[in-house]
C-alpha positions in Angstrom: 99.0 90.6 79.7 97.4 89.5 76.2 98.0 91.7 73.1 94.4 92.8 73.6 95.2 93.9 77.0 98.4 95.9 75.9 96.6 97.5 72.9 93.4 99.0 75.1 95.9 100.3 77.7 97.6 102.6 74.9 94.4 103.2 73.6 93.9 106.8 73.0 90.4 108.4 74.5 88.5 110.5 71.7 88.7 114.0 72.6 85.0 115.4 73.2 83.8 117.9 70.6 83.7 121.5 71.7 79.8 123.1 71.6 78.8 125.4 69.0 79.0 128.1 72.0 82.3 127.3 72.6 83.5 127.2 68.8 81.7 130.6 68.4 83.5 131.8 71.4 86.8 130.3 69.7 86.1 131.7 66.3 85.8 135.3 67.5 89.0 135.4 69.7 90.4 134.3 66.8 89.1 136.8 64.2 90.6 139.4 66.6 94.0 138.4 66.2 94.3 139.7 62.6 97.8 140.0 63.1 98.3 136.1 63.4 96.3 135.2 60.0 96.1 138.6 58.1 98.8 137.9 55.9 98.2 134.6 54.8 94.7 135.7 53.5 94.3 135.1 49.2 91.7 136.2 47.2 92.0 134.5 44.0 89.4 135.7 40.9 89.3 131.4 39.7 88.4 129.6 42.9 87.4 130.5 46.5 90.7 130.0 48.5 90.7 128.2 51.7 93.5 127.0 54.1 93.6 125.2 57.4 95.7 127.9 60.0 95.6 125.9 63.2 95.1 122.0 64.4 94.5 120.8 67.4 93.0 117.8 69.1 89.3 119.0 69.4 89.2 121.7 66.9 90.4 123.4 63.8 90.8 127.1 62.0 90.2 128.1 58.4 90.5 131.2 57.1 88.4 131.5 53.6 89.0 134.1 51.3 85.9 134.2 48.6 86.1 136.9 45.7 82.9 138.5 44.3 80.4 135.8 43.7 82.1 132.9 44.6 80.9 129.9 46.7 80.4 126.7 48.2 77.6 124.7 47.7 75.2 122.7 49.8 77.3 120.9 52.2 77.6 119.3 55.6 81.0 119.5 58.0 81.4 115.5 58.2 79.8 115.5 61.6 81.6 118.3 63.0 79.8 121.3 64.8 81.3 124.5 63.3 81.3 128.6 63.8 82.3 131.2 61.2 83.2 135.0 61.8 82.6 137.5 58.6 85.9 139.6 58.9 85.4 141.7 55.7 82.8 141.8 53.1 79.8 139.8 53.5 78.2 136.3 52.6 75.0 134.7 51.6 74.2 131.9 53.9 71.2 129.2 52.9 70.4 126.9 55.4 69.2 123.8 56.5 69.2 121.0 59.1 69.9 117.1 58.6 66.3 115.4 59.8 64.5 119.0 59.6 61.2 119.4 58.1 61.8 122.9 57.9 62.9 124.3 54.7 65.6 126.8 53.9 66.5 129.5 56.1 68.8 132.8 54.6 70.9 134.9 56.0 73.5 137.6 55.1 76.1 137.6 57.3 78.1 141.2 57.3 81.1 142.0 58.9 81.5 141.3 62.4 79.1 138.8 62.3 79.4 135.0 63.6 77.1 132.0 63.2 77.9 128.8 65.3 75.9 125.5 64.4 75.8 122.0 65.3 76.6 118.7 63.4 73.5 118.3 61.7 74.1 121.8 59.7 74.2 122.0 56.1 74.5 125.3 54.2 75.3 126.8 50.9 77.8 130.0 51.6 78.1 132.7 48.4 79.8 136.1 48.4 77.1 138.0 47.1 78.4 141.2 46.2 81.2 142.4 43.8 83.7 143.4 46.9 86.2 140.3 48.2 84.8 138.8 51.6 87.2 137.1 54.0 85.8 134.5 56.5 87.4 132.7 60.0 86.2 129.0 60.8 86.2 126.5 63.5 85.2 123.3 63.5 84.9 120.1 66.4 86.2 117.8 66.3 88.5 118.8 63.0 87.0 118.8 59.8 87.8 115.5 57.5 85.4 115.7 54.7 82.2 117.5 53.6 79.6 115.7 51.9 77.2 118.0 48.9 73.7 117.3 48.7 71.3 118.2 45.7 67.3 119.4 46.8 65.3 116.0 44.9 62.1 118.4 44.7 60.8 115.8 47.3 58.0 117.7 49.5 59.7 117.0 53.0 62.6 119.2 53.7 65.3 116.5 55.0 63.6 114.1 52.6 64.3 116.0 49.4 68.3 115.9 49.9 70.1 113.6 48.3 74.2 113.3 49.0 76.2 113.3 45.3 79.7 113.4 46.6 82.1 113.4 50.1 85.1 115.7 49.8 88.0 115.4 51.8 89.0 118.8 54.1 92.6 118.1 53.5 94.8 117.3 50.1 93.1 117.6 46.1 89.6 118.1 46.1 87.4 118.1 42.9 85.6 121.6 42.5 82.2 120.0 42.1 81.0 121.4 44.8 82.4 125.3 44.3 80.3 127.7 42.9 82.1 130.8 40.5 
């Protein structure tokens, strides 16, 4: 057997990503079990706080804790599909899709209620209102990074964005991207 031989038969497979139906199926069994997250949650008047609960091969959980105001903006999930679940309070979400010509699509999202969305997603997520809001996430496969994008003022919707910086999910991020 050659060393190429006895590297591909250790070779690890890529786990497949879980669907957006799945993830949102995920996200809300999760958000039910407040007693396994509950008292981890922060809410912290300088930055949205954000932590990673749960890793596994083909997915991850966040819990995001965002005080009045506070936000994240325009961003992808590094080629992950994702799913949120509004637990408390409520968020502002603006919307988009990588390649769309659509333009910008907003929601609020209340508690109780869940999005789900595929790779291509990109969104700008703000606590709108003066009372904390507390969110669940899921992403697959696990978020790595998240790339910001600015709107050019280009007339085509995908065509306007232009990427200014990549984040990683994990370790010292830079705030550029956080809105207070």
């Amino acid at each position: 057997m050659t060393l190429t031989e006895a590297a591909d038969a250790f070779a690890i497979e890529p786990v497949a990503a879980l669907s957006p139906a799945r993830l949102l199926g995920v996200v809300r069994g999760l958000a039910q079990q407040r007693d396994r997250w509950r008292a981890v949650v922060r809410h912290t008047t300088d930055e949205r706080w954000f932590r990673r609960i749960a890793a596994h091969d083909d997915f991850d959980c966040w819990l995001i804790g965002w005080s009045a105001h506070q936000g994240v903006d325009l961003h992808d999930h590094g080629g992950s599909a994702g799913a949120l679940y509004v637990v408390e309070g409520a968020l502002l979400e603006t919307s988009t899709r990588r390649g769309a010509a659509v333009g910008y699509q907003e929601q609020q999202l209340d508690a109780g209620a869940a999005r789900a969305f595929g790779p291509g997603h990109l969104h700008r997520v703000v606590n709108p209102g003066t009372a904390v809001a507390t969110s669940v996430h899921v992403y697959s496969p696990p978020l790595m990074s998240m790339d910001f994008y600015v709107d050019s003022g280009a007339d085509s919707g995908a065509d306007a964005l232009v990427r200014t910086h990549r984040e990683p999910a994990l370790g010292t991020r830079s705030g550029r991207g956080e809105l207070r």
